[in-house]
C-alpha positions as CSV (number, residue, x, y, z in Angstrom):
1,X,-38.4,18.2,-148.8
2,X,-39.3,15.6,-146.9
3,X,-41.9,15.8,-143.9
4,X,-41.5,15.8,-140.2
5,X,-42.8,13.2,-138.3
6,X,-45.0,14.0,-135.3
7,X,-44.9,12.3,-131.7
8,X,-47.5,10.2,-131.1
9,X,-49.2,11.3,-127.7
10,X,-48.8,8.7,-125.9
11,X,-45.1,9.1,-126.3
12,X,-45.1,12.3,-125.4
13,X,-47.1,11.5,-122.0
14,X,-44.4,8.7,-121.2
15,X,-41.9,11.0,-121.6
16,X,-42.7,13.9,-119.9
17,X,-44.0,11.7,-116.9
18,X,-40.6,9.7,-117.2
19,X,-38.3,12.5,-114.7
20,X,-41.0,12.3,-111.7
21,X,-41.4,8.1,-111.5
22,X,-37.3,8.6,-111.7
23,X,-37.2,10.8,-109.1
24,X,-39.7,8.9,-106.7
25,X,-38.1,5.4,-107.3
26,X,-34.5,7.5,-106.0
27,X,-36.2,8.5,-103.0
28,X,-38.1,5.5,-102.2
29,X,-35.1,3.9,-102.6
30,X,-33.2,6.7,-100.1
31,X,-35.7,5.6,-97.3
32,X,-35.8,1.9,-97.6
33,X,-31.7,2.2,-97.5
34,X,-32.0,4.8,-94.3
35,X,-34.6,1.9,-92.2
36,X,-31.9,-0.7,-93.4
37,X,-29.5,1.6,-92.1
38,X,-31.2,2.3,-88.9
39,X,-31.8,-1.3,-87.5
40,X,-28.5,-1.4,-86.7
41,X,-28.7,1.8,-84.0
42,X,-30.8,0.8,-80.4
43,X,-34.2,0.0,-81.0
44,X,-36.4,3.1,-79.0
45,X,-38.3,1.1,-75.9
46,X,-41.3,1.5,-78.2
47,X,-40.9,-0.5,-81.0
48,X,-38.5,-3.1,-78.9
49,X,-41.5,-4.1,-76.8
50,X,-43.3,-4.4,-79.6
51,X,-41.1,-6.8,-81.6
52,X,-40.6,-8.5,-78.5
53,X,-44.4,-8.9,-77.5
54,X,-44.5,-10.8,-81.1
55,X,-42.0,-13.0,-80.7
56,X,-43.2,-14.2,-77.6
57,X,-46.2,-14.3,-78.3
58,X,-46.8,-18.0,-79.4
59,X,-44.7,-19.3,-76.6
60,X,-44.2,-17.0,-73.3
61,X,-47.3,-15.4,-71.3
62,X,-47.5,-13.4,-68.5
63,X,-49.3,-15.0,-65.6
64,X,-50.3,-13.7,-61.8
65,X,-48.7,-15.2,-59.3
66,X,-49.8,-14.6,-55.3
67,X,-47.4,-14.6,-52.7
68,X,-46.9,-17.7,-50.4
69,X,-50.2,-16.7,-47.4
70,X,-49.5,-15.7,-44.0
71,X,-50.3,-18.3,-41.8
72,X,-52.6,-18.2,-39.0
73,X,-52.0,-19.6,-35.4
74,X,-53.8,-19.9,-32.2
75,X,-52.5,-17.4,-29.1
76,X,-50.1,-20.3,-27.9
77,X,-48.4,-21.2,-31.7
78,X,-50.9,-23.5,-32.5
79,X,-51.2,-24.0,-36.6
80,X,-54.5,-23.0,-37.8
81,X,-54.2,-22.1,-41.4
82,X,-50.8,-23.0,-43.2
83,X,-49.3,-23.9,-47.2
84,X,-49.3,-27.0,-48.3
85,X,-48.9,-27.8,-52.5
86,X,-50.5,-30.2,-54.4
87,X,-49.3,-31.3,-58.0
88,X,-50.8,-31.3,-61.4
89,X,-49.7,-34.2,-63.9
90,X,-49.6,-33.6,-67.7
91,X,-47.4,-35.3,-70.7
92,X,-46.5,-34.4,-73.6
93,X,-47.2,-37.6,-75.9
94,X,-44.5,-37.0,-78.8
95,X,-41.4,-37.2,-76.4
96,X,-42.6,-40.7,-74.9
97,X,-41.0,-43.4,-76.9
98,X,-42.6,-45.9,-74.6
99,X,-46.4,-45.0,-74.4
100,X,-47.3,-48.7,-73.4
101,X,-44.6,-48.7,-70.6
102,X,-45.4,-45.6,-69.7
103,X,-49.2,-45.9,-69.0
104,X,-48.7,-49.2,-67.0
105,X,-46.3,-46.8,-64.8
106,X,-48.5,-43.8,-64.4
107,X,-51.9,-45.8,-63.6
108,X,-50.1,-47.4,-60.8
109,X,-48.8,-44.1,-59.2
110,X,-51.8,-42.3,-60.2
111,X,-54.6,-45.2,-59.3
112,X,-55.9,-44.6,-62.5
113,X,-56.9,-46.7,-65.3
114,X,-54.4,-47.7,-67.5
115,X,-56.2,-47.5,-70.9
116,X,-57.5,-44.0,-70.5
117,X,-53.8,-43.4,-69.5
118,X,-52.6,-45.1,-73.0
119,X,-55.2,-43.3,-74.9
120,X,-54.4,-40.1,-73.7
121,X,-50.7,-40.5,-74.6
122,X,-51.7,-41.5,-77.9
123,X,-53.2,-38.6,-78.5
124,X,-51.9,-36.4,-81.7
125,X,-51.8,-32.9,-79.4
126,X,-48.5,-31.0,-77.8
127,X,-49.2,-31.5,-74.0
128,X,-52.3,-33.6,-72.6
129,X,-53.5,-33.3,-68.1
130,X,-53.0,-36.9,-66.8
131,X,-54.0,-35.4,-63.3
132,X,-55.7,-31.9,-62.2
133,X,-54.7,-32.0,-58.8
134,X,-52.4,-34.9,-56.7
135,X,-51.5,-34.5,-52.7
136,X,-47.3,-34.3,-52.5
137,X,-46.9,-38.6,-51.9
138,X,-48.5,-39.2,-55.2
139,X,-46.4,-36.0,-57.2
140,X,-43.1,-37.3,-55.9
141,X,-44.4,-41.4,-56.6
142,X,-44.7,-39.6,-60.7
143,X,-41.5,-37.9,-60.6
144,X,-39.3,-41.3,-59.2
145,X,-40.6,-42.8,-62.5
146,X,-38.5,-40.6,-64.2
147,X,-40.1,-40.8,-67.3
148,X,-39.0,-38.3,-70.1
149,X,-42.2,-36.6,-71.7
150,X,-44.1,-36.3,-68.1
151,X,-44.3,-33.2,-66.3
152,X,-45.0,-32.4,-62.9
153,X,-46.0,-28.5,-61.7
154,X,-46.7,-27.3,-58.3
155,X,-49.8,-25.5,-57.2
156,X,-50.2,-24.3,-53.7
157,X,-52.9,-25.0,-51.4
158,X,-54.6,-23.6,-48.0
159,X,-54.2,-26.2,-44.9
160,X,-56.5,-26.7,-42.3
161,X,-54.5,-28.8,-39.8
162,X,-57.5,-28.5,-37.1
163,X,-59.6,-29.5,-39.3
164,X,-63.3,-28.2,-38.4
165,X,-62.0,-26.7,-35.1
166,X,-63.0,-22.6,-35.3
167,X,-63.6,-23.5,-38.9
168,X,-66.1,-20.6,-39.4
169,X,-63.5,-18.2,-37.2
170,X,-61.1,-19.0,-39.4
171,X,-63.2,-18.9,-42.9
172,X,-60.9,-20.6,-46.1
173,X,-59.5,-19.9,-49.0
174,X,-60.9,-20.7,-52.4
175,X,-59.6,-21.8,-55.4
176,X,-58.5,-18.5,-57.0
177,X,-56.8,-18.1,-53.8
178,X,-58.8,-15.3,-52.0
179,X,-60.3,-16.1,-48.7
180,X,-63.4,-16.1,-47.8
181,X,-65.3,-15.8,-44.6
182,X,-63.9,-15.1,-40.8
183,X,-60.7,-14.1,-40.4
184,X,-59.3,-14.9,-44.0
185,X,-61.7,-13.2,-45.5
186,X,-61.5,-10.3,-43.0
187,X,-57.6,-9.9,-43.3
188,X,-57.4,-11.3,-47.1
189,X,-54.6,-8.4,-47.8
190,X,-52.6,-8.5,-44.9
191,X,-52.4,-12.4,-45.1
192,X,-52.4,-13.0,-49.3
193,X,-48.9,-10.6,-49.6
194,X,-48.0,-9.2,-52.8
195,X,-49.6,-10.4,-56.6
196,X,-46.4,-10.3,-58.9
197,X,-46.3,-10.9,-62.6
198,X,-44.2,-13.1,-64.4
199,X,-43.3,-14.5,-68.1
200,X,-43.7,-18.3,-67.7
201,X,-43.5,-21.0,-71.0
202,X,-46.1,-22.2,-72.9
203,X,-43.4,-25.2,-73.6
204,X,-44.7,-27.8,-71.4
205,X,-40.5,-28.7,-70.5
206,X,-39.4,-25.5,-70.6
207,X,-39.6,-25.1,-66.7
208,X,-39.9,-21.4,-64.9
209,X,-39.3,-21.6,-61.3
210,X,-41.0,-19.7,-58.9
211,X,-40.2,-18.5,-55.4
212,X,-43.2,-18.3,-53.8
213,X,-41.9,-16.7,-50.2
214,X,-41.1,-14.2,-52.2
215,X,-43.7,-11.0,-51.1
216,X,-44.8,-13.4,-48.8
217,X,-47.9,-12.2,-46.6
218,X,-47.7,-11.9,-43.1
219,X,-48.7,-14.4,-39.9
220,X,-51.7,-13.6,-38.3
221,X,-51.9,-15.2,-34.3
222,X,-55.1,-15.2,-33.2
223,X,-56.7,-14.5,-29.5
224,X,-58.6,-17.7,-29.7
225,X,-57.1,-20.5,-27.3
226,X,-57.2,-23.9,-29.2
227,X,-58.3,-25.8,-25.9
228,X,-60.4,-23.6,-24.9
229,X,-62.1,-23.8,-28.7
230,X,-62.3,-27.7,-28.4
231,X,-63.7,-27.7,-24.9
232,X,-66.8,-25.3,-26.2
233,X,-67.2,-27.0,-29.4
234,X,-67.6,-30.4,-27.6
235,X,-69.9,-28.9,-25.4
236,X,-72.0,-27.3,-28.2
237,X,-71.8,-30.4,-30.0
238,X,-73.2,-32.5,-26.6
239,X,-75.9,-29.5,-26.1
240,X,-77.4,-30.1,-29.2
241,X,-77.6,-33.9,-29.0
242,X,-79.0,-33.8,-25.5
243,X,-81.5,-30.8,-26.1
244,X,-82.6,-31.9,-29.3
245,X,-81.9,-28.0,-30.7
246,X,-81.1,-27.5,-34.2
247,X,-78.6,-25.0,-33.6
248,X,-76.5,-23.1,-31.3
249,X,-73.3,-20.5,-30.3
250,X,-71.4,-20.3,-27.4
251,X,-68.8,-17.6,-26.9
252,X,-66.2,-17.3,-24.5
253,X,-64.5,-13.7,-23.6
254,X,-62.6,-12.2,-21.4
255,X,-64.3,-9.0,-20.7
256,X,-61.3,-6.6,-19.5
257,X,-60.0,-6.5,-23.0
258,X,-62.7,-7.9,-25.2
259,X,-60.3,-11.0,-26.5
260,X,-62.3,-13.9,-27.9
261,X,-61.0,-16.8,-26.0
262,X,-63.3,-19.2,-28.1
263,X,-66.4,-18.9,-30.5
264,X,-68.2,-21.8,-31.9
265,X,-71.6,-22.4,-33.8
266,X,-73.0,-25.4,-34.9
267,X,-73.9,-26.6,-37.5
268,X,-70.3,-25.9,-38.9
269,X,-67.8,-27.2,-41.9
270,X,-64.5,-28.6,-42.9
271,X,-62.3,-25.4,-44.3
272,X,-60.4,-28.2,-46.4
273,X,-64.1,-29.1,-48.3
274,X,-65.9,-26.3,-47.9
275,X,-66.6,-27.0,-51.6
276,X,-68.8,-29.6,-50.2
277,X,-71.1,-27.4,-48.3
278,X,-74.4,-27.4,-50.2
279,X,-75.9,-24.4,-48.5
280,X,-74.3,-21.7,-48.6
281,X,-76.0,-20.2,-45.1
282,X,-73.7,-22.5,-43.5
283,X,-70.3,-21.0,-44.2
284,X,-71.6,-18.0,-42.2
285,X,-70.7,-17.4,-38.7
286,X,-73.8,-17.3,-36.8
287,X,-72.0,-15.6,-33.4
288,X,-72.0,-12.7,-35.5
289,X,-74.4,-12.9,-38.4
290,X,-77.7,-14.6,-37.0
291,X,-79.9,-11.9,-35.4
292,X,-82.5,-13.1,-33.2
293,X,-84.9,-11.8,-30.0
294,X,-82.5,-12.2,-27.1
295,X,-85.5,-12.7,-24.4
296,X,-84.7,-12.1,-21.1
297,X,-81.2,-12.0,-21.2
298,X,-81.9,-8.2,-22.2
299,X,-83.5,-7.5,-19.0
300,X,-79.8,-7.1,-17.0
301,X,-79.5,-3.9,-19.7
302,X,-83.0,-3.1,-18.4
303,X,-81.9,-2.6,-15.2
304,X,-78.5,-0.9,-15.7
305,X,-79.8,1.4,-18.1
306,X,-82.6,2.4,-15.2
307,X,-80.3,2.7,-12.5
308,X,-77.9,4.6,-14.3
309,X,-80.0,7.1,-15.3
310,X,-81.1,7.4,-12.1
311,X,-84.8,6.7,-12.6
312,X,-84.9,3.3,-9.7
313,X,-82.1,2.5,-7.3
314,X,-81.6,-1.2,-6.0
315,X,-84.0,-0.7,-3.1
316,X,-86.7,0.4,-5.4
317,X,-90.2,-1.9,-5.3
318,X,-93.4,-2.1,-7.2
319,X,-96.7,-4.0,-6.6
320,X,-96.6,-7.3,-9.8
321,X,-99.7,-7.9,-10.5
322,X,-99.1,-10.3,-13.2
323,X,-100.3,-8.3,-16.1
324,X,-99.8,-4.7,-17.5
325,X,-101.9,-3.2,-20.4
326,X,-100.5,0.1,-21.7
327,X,-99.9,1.5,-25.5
328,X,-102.3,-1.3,-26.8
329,X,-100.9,-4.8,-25.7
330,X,-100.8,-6.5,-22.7
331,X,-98.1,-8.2,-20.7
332,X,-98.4,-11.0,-18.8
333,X,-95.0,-12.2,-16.7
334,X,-93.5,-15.7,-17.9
335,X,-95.6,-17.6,-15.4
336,X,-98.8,-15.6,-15.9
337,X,-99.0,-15.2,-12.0
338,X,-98.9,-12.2,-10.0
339,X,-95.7,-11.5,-7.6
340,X,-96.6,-8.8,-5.5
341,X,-94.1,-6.5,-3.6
342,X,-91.1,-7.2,-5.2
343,X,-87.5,-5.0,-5.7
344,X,-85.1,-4.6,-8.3
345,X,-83.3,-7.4,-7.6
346,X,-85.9,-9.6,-7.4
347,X,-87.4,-8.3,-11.1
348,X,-84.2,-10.3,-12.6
349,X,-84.5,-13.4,-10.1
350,X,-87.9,-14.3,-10.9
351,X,-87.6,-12.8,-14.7
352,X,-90.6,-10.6,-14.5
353,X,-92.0,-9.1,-17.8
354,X,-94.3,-7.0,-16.4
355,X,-91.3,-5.3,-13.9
356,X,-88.9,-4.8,-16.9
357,X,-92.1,-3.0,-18.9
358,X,-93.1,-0.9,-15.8
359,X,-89.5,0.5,-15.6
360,X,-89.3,1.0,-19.3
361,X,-92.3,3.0,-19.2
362,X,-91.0,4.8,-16.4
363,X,-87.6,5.9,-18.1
364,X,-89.4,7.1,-21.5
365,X,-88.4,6.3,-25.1
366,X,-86.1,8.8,-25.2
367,X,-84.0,7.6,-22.1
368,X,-84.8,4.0,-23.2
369,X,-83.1,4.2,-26.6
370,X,-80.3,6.6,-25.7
371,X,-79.0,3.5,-22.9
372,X,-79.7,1.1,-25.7
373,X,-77.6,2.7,-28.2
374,X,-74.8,3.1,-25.6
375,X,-74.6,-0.3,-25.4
376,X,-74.3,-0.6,-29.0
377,X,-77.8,-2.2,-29.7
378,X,-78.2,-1.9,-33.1
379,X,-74.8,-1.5,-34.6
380,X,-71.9,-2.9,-35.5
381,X,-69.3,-3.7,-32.9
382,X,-66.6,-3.6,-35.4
383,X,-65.3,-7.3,-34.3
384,X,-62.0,-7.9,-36.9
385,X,-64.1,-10.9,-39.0
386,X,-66.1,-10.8,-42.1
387,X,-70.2,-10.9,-42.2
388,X,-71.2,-9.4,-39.2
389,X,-74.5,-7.7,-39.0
390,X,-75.8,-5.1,-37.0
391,X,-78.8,-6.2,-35.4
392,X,-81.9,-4.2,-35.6
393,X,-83.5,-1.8,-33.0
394,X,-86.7,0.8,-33.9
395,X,-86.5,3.7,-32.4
396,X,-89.2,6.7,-32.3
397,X,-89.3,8.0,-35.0
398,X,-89.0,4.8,-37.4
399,X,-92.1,3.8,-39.3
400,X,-92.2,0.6,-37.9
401,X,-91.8,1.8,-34.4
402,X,-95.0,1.7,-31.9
403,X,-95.3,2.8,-28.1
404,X,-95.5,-0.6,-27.6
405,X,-92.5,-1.2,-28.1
406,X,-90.7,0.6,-25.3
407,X,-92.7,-2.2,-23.4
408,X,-92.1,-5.3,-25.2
409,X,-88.1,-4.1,-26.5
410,X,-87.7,-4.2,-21.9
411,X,-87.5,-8.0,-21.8
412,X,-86.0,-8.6,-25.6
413,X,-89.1,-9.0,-27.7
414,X,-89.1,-7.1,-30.8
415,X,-85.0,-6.1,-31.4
416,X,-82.9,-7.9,-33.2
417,X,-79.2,-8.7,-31.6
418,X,-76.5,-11.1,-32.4
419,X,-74.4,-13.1,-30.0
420,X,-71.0,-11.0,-30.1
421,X,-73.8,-8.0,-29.7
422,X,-75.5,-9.3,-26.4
423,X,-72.1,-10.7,-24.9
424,X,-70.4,-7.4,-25.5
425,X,-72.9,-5.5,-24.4
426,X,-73.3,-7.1,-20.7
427,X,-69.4,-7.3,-20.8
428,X,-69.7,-3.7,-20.1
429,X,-71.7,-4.8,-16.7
430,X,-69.1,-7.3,-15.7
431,X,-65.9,-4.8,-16.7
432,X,-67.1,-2.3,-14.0
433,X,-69.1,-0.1,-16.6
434,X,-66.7,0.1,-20.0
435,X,-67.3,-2.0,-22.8
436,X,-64.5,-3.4,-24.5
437,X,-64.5,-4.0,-28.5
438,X,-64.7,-7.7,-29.3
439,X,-61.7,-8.9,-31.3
440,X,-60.0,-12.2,-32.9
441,X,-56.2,-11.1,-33.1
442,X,-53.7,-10.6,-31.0
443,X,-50.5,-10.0,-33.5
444,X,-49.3,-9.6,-36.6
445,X,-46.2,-11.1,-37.5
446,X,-44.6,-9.6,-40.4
447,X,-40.7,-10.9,-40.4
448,X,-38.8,-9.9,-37.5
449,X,-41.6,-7.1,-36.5
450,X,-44.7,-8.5,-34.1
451,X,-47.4,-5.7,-34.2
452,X,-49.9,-6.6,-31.3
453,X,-53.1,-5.6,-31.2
454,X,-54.5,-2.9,-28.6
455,X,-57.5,-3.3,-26.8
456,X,-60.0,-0.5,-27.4
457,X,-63.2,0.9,-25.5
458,X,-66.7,1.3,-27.4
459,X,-67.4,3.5,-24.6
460,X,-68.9,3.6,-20.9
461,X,-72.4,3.2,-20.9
462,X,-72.4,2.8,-17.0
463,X,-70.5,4.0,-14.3
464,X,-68.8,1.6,-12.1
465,X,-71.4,1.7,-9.5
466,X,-74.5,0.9,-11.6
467,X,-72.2,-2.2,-12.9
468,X,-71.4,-3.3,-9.1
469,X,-74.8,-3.0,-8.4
470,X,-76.1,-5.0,-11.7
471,X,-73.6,-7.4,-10.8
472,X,-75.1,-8.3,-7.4
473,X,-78.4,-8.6,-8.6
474,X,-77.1,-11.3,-11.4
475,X,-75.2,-13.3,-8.5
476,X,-78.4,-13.4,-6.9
477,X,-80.0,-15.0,-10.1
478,X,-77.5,-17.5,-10.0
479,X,-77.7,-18.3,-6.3
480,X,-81.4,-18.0,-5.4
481,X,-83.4,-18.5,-9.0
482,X,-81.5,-21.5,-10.7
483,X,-81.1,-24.2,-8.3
484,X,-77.8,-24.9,-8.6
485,X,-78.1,-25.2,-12.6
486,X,-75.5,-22.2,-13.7
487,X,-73.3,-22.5,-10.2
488,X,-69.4,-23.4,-10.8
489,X,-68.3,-24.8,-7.1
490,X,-65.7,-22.4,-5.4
491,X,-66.7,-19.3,-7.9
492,X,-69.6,-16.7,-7.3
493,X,-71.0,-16.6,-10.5
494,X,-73.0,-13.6,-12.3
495,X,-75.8,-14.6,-14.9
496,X,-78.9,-14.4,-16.4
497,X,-81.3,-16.8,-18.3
498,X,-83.1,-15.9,-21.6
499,X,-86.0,-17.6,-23.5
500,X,-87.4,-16.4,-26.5
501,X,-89.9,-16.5,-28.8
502,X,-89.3,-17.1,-32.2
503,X,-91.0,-14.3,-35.0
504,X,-92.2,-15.3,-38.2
505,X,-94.7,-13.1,-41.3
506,X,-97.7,-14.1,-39.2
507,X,-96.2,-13.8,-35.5
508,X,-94.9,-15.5,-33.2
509,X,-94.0,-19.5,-33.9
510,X,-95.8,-21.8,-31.2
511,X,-94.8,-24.0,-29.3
512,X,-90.5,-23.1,-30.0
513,X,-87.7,-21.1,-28.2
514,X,-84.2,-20.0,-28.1
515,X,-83.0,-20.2,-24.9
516,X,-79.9,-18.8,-23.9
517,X,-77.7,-18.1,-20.8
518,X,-74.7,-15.0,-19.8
519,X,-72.7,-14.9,-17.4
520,X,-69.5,-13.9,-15.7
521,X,-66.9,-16.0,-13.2
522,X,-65.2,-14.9,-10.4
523,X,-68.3,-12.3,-10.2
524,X,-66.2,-9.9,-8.3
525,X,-62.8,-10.1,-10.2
526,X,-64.5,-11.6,-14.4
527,X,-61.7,-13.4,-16.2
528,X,-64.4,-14.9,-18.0
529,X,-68.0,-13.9,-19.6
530,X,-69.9,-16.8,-21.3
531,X,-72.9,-16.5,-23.7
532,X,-74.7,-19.9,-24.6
533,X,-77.2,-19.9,-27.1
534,X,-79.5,-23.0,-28.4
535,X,-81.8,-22.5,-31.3
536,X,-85.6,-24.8,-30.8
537,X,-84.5,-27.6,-28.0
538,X,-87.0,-29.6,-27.2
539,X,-87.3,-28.4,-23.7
540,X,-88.7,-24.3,-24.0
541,X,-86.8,-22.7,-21.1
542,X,-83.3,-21.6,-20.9
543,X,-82.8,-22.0,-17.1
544,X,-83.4,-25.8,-18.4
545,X,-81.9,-26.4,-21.1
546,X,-79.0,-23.0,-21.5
547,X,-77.8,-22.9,-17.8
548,X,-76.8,-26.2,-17.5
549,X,-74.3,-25.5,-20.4
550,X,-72.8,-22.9,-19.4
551,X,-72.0,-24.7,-15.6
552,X,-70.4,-27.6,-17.5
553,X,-68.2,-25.0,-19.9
554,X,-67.2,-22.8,-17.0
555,X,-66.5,-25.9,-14.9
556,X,-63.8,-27.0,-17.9
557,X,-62.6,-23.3,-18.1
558,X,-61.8,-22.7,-15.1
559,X,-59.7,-25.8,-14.2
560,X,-57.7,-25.4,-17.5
561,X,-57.3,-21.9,-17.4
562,X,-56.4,-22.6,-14.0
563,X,-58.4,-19.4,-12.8
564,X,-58.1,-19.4,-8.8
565,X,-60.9,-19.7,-6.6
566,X,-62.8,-17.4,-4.4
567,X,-61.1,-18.5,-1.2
568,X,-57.6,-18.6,-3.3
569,X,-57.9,-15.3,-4.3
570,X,-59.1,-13.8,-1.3
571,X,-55.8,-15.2,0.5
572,X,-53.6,-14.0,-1.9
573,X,-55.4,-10.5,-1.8
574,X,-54.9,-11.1,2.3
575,X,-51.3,-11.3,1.6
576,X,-51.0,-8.4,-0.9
577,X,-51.3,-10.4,-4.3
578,X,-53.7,-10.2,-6.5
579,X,-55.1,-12.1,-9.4
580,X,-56.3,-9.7,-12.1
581,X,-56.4,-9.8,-16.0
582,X,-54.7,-12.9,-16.3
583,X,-53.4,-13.6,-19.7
584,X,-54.1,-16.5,-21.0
């Protein structure tokens, strides 16, 4: 009988693993055919956008794009920030048949040189920049060529029309589009609209238009008066040739509803180059940024913060003797001479020191400081424009306050105020005792819907009285203790000079000053309140140098405002008119 042969094991594996690779090749197979099957159902959002996203990839992105900007006027319509577009030039260099034609074509509309031209269409890449950034003659000079292969895209720019009138009001727009600075920079959302995003072409002829009014941001009209603005920046400008100074403000408001009529600094900029500023100090507004020691203009809060608390009345006198010495330091008055019986009225007339000081110490810190902080010394005044600071004023209390300082702080040594600080605060003094909040626009335009702004009270420091009675003293300054060097002919004018020293680490710099002037026209009915401000003129005293600059800016106001006169208004007044919170 013959023997059985044996499987070899091997075999035998093989064939008892044989059934389960079967099986797993069927379903493999099942599923393949199932996602074969199943492409041709809809797609779940998921895995759409995900397909999509790569087949898009290597020639569609998703960009940014802002809104066309509001634009900004002056109160009469008067264009002060608007759109303009500029063009960028690019090629693509394997569509031009004609690359020598070509260049000679481009270099003359684009003033460039024709061989870097030819090069650059030579070039073995998909799209080359012939020209970053064209103005809108030179864009459409390009596209009257008409030359296949050349591409010409539109990128929107901020215009200046007034050039470097209320530039640093106004503030600009950089080149990622967000402003900066004064009002743009203050109102950036309201003015930039909405950011949208859209899928654009990486093909350089593949064109996507965009509508850029689309979202568009809303106009902003301002309070400032574009006349009025070049009347106070030539006079700023002619102060600071004559006086030698090596900087300056003037502001211009009208005190019953804290509108800024005008507000200039020097030295300024062009919005449209601001790129060309090499410091960057001077794209700040100094009318609301520079702090300094506002001297003797401070006294006139003095005074009304005395009398309003009751502690002197206008017929109230002391014996000057030229010099006080309390809480450590002495005070000498600005002439270093004694004065002798002298009244409240006269303390501001002759600018005493030492009369300021004695009624400082006779008030007491906490009186002092409680005044001072109604007037808003040492805050914000919340003005609608970017970068203002708040000034700085010790109070007991503080480390770095002394006794002393309730002296010195009486005539404006040692605290810290800006310009829209100082002229807002003695606003309060020529608006019968409440003190309006300074601000820069009077509407918003979005569409068909105006939304004007609504003039708002900081609060009432004084009563009406105390600022009748403050007033009277300051007309007095400007009739008896200038000369003539602040009076506006046919006006009573209200004012007061300042000169100040100038601190530094180690005290006081010598021989230097800021001199400045404030005051208010028709005194007994203010359509106007005038802060001028000159940093180291070569002449030290602001009744020399400041007053003078105000008479020559209220003289200009008045006539093109057309802002009656005394006699005027007391006729119409007479005949039951009145003039009273003209708008201008």
């Amino acid at each position: 009988m013959a023997a059985q042969s044996t499987p070899l094991p091997q075999q035998e594996v093989f064939r008892r693993r044989l059934p389960f690779v079967a099986v797993g090749l069927v379903v493999a197979s099942l599923i393949m055919m199932g996602r074969l099957i199943s492409f041709q159902f809809q797609l779940t959002p998921e895995v759409l956008t995900y397909l999509e996203r790569g087949r898009d990839a290597n020639y569609r992105r998703t960009l940014e794009i802002a809104a066309s900007r509001g634009y900004i006027y002056d109160r009469n319509g008067e264009p002060l920030a608007v759109n303009t577009l500029e063009y960028q030039i690019g090629a693509s260099p394997n569509l031009i048949a004609d690359k020598r034609g070509a260049a000679t074509q481009l270099a003359a509309a684009l003033n460039q040189s024709e061989l870097e031209i030819y090069d650059a269409l030579n070039l073995d890449v998909p799209w080359v920049l012939l020209a970053p950034r064209v103005n809108a003659e030179i864009g459409q000079r390009v596209a009257q060529l008409d030359i296949y292969g050349v591409r010409i895209e539109s990128i929107p720019r901020r215009s200046y029309p007034q050039g470097t009138l209320a530039a640093q009001l106004v503030g600009f727009v950089g080149g990622d589009l967000q402003g900066y600075y004064g009002t743009e920079g203050f109102y950036q959302n309201i003015l930039a609209g909405r950011v949208r995003e859209r899928e654009v072409s990486n093909i350089p002829f593949e064109l996507t238009q965009l509508n850029l009014d689309e979202d568009r941001g809303q106009d902003i009209v301002l309070t400032i008066d574009r006349d009025v603005q070049f009347v106070v920046e030539q006079e700023l400008q002619r102060a600071i040739s004559q006086s030698g100074a090596i900087g300056g403000t003037i502001i211009v408001m009208n005190p019953r509803n804290g509108e800024i009529l005008a507000m200039a600094s020097y030295p300024s900029f062009d919005p449209n180059s601001y790129y060309t500023v090499t410091d960057p100090a001077q794209l700040n507004n100094p009318a609301i940024a520079s702090q300094w020691e506002p001297g003797s203009i401070f006294k006139v809060l003095t005074i009304a913060a005395a009398l309003e608390r009751g502690v002197i009345t206008p017929q109230w006198s002391y014996n000057d003797q030229g010099i006080l010495e309390d809480a450590g330091v002495t005070i000498y008055n600005w002439d270093r001479a004694a004065h002798g019986v002298v009244d409240t009225t006269q303390v501001l007339v002759q600018s005493l020191n030492v009369g300021t000081a004695t009624i400082s110490r006779m008030m007491g810190p906490e009186a002092f400081y409680g005044m001072m902080d109604d007037f808003g010394l040492g805050s914000l005044t919340g003005i609608d424009l970017q970068g203002e600071q708040p000034g700085a004023m010790d109070i007991p209390g503080d480390p770095n306050w002394s006794e002393s300082q309730l002296l010195t702080n009486s005539y404006g040594q040692g605290i810290a105020t800006t310009p829209i600080q100082m002229i807002t605060a003695v606003s309060a003094i020529a608006n019968g005792g409440l003190m309006m909040q300074p601000h820069i626009v009077d509407s918003i335009i979005d569409g068909e819907r105006v939304v004007r702004a609504q003039p708002s009270a900081l609060g009432r420091p004084i009563s009406a009285e105390t600022a009748s009675a403050v007033t009277e003293m300051m007309v007095a300054v400007v009739r008896d203790g200038l000369d003539g060097a602040a009076s506006v002919d046919g006006y009573t004018v209200a004012g007061k000079t300042g000169t100040a020293q100038i601190p530094t680490p180690i005290g006081y710099k010598p021989g230097v000053s800021i001199v400045s002037f404030i005051g208010f026209l028709p005194a007994d009915d203010p359509q106007l309140i005038i802060l001028v401000k000159l940093d180291e003129p070569a002449e030290y005293w602001g009744s020399v140098v400041a007053a003078p600059v105000f008479q020559r800016v209220a003289e200009r106001l008045v006539i093109l405002l057309e802002i009656p006169t005394d006699d005027i208004r007391r006729a119409l007044a007479a005949q039951g008119g009145a003039v009273n919170n003209i708008r201008r």
